[in-house]
N, C-alpha and C positions, 0 to 999 in steps of 0.2 A: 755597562753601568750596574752596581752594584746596590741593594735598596736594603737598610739594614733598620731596626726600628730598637727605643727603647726599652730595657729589659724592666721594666715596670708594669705591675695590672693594672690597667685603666680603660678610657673612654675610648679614645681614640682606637683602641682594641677592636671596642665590642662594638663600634659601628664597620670596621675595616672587616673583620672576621666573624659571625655572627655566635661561633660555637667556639669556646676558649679553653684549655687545660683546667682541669679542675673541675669544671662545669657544667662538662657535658655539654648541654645543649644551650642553645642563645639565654641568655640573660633576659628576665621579665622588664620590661617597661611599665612607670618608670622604679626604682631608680637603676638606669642604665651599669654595667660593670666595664672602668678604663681600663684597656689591656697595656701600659706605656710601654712598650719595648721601643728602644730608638731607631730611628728610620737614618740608613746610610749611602750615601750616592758620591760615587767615583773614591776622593778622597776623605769621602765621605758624608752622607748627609743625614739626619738621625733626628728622632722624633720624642717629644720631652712632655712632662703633665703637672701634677697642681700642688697650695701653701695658708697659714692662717697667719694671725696677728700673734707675734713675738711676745715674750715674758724675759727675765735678767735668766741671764745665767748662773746654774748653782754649780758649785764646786770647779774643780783645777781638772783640766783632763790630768788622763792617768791616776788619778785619782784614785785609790781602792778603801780607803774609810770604809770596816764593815761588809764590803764584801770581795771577793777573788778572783784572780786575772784567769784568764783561763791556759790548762798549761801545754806548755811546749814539749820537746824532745830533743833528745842531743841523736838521735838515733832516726832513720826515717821512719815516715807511720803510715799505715794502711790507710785508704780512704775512709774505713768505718771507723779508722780510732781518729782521726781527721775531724770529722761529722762530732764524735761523743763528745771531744773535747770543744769545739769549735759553736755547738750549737748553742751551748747557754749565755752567751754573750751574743746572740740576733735576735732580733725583734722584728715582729709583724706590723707593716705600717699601711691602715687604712685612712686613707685620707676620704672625707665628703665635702665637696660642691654643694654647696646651698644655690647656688643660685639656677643650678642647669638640674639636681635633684637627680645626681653621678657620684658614684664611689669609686674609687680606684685603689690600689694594693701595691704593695710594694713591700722592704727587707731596710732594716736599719743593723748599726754596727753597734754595741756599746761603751761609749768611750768611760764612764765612770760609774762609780755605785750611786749615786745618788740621782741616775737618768741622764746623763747626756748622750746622746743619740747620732750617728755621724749616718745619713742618708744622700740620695743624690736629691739637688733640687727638683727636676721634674719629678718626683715622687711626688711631694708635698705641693706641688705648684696648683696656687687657684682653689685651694682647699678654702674652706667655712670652719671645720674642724677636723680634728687628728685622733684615732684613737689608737695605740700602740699594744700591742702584747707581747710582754716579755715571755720569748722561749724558757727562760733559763727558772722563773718560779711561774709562769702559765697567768701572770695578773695584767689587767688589762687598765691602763694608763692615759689618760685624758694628756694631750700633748701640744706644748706649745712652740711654732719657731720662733728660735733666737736670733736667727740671721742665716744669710745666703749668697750663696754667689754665682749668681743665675748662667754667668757666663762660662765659668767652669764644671758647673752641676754639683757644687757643692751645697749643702744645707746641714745645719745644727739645731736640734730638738729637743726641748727640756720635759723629760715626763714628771708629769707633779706626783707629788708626795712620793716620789719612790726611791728606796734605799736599802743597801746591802744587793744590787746587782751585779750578775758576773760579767768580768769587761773585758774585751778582747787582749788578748796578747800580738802587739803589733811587730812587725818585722820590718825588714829595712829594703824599702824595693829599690833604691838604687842598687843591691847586691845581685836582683833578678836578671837572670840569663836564658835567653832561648832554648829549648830545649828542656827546661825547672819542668819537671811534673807540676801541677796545680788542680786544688779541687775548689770548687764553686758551690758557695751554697745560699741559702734562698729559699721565697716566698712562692716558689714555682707555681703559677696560675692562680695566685692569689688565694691558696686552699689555706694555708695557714697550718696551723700544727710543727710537728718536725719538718724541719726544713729539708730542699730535696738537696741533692748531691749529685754533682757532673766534674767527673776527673775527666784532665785533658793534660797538653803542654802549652810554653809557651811559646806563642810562634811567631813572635816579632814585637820590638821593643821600640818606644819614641812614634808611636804611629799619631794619623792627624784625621780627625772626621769632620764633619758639619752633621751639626747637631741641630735638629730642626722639632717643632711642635705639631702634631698634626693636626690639633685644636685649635692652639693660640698661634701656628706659623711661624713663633720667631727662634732663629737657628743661632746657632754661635760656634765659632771653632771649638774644637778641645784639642789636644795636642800632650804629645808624652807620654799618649795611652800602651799600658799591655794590651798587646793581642793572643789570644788564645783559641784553641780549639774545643776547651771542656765547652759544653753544649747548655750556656745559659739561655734562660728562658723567659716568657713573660711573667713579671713580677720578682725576679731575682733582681730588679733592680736595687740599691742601698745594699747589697749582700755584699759577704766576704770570698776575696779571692784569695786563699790559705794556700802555704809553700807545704814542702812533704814534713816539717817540723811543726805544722801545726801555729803558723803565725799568719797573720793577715800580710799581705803584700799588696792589697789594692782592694778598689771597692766597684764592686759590676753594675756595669753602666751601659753598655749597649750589644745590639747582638745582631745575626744576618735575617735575613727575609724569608730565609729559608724555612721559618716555620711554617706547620698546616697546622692552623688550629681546627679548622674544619674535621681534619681525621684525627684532632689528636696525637697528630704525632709532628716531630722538629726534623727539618734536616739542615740544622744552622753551622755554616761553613764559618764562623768566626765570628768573635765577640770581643767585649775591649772594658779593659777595666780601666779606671784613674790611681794611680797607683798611690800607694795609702801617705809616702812621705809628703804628697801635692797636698792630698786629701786633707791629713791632720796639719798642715801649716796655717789651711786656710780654717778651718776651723778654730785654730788659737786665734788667729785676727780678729775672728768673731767672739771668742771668748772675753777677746783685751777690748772687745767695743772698737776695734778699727777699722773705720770705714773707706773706703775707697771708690775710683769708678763702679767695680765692680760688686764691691762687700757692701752690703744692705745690713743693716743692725737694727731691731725694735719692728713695730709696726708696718707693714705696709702701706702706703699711701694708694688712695683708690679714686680712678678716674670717673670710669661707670662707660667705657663706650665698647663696643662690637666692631672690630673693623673686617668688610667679607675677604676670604680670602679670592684670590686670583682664580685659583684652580678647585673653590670648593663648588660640591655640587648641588649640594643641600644648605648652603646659606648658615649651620649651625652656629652655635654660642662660640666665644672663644672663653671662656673662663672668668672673664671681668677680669683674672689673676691680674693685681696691679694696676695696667690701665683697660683690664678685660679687652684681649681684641686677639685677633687671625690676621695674619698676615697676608699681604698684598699692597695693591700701591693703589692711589684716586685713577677715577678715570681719565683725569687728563693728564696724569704723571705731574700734577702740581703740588700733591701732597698725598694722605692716608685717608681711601675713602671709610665711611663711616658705617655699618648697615644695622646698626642698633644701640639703644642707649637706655639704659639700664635706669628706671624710673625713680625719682628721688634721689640722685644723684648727682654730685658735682655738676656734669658735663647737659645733663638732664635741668638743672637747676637753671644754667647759663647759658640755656637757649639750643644748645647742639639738638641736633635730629638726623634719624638715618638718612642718607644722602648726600649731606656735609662733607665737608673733606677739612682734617686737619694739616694745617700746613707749618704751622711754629709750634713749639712748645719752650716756655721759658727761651723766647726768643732764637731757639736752636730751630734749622730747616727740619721737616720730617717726612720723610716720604716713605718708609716702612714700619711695618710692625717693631721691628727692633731698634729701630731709630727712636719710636715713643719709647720701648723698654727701658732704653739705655738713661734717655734725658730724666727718665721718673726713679732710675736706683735712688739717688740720695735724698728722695722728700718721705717724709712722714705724713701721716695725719695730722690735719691742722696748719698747716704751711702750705703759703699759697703757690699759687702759679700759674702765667700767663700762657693764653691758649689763644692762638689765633686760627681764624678756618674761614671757610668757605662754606655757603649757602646754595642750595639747590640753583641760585639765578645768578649766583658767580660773584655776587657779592660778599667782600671782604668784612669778618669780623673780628674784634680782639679782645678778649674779656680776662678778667681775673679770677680765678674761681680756687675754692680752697677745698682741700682733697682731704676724704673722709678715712677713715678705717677699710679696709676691703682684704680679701685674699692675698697671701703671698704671692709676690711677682711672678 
């Protein structure tokens, strides 16, 4: 069994590992630092982190109004001219947790001058706010999501008022072949600055993990990933995976277990990026407002409840992200048991308390974290929805309750 984790800096990090890249030593309490690298078991299972209330989208991807793409080579390039060209088009993405009083870290792409921003969604997931720093002029951008797709780890970012940024030059990863040299680059341990840099190959094309939260519990396949050996890390996640021409080919997304953050040092046996043709589709969907099972457009709608996970140990938060919860199932396998609820809130309002078990949502059965996930993608704030549950005495309830503002799913 193979156990691979998020390459994003977050929470889930700084509880698993106590001493992180970058850091040195354990992170003060509070506010705690998320290490997100994703977590991977067999075909894999992988660990995701946190998101805020959405804003419209400004400008066309590809967009360069003002400012410049960053450039290519017809010739191959050394990793350092890789890195010079490469770097001014990423971005440092600190997301904060208001509600758990957690920050976490992570790498965004640039898709346009005017701030559109191509990250994975557990970057931003369960975020309160965003604040970005663009590598490319060093200014630091109040950020808002546009939309997401939580099931593929895709998310779109609009930084306000910013314009004339340099924007990636993207490549065509269908053209990617085993054996492509590739360099990786990134928020490595969430130090921020010049981004770090790990050349590797690629070492297998079309792979498939389960993507899992080690906070909020809920997993989702991914599928189609590069696999590589360049040695990403914690907080390269939203980073760029660059071919030897100096173009993006995919965006890094998860990594092996193999890190010590304890010593400081990585021995990660393989990583997997989303390859950037997936990446930037689903980000025009979210551009055009198209919404689907999966694509979340605007606001997130907020439940307000905790569900414990199965295997946790310490009872922690799951994020609120969305419908704030950790995965697991009720104890009687009749539904998703409950272990906190989040005060002045929908769920909070309508009677729920920890012990509860939900068993409907919007008349859909639920019995996992992801199962509430799934049924909450398409509501916004202000729109209602029926919640039926279960009572510490087994008695059945069904209420209608209308769902506020709250963190990205």
């Amino acid at each position: 069994m193979i156990r691979v984790y998020r390459a994003d800096e977050g929470r889930e990090m700084s509880q698993t590992y106590p001493s992180l890249p970058g850091y040195g030593s354990a992170p003060p309490p509070p506010p705690p630092r998320r290490n997100h690298v994703r977590g991977l078991i067999a075909t894999g299972a992988v660990a995701l982190a946190a998101g805020v209330a959405a804003g419209g989208l400004i400008g066309h991807l590809n967009s360069t109004s003002g400012g410049t793409v960053t450039a290519t080579s017809n010739t191959v390039l050394s990793t350092s001219q890789i890195a010079a060209r490469v770097d001014p088009a990423l971005v440092d993405v600190v997301s904060t947790d208001g509600y758990q009083q957690a920050t976490s870290a992570g790498t965004g792409i640039v898709l346009t001058s005017s701030g559109e921003v191509l990250t994975n969604n557990h970057v931003i997931e369960g975020a309160t706010s965003i604040q970005v720093t663009d590598v490319g002029n060093g200014r630091t951008y109040t950020a808002t999501v546009v939309g997401y797709d939580a099931s593929h780890d895709v998310a779109v970012l609009q930084l306000q008022g910013a314009s004339g940024l340099t924007t990636a030059s993207l490549g065509d990863s269908s053209s990617v072949r085993v054996g492509d040299t590739v360099v990786a680059l990134g928020n490595a341990g969430g130090k921020g600055g010049t981004p770090s840099v790990a050349a590797g190959t690629v070492t297998a094309l079309d792979q498939s993990i389960t993507a899992s939260d080690e906070l909020s519990g809920v997993s989702e396949q991914l599928t189609g990933l590069i696999q590589t050996n360049a040695d990403i890390q914690a907080g390269d996640s939203g980073g760029s995976l660059v071919n030897a021409y100096g173009q993006v080919i995919g965006m890094d997304t998860a990594a092996s277990s193999g890190y010590q953050f304890q010593s400081q040092s990585s021995s990660a046996e393989q990583a997997y990026a989303i390859p950037i043709d997936e990446a930037v589709s689903i980000a025009k969907q979210i551009e055009a407002d198209t919404t689907s099972a999966d694509v979340h457009i605007g606001a997130t709608a907020f439940l307000g409840v905790e569900i414990q996970s199965s295997d946790s140990a310490d009872g922690g938060y799951g994020g609120y992200g969305g419908f704030g919860s950790q995965s697991g199932t009720s104890g009687s396998g009749s539904g998703v048991a409950i272990s906190g609820v989040v005060s002045g809130s929908p769920a909070a309002n309508a009677g729920l308390a920890a012990g509860d078990e939900i068993t409907a949502l919007d008349g859909q059965q639920v019995t996992t974290a992801e199962d509430v996930a799934h049924v909450l993608v398409p509501y916004h704030p202000g729109e209602e929805i029926s919640v039926t549950w279960l009572d510490q005495t087994g008695q059945s309830h069904t209420g209608t309750l209308t769902l506020t503002t709250g963190p990205a799913a």
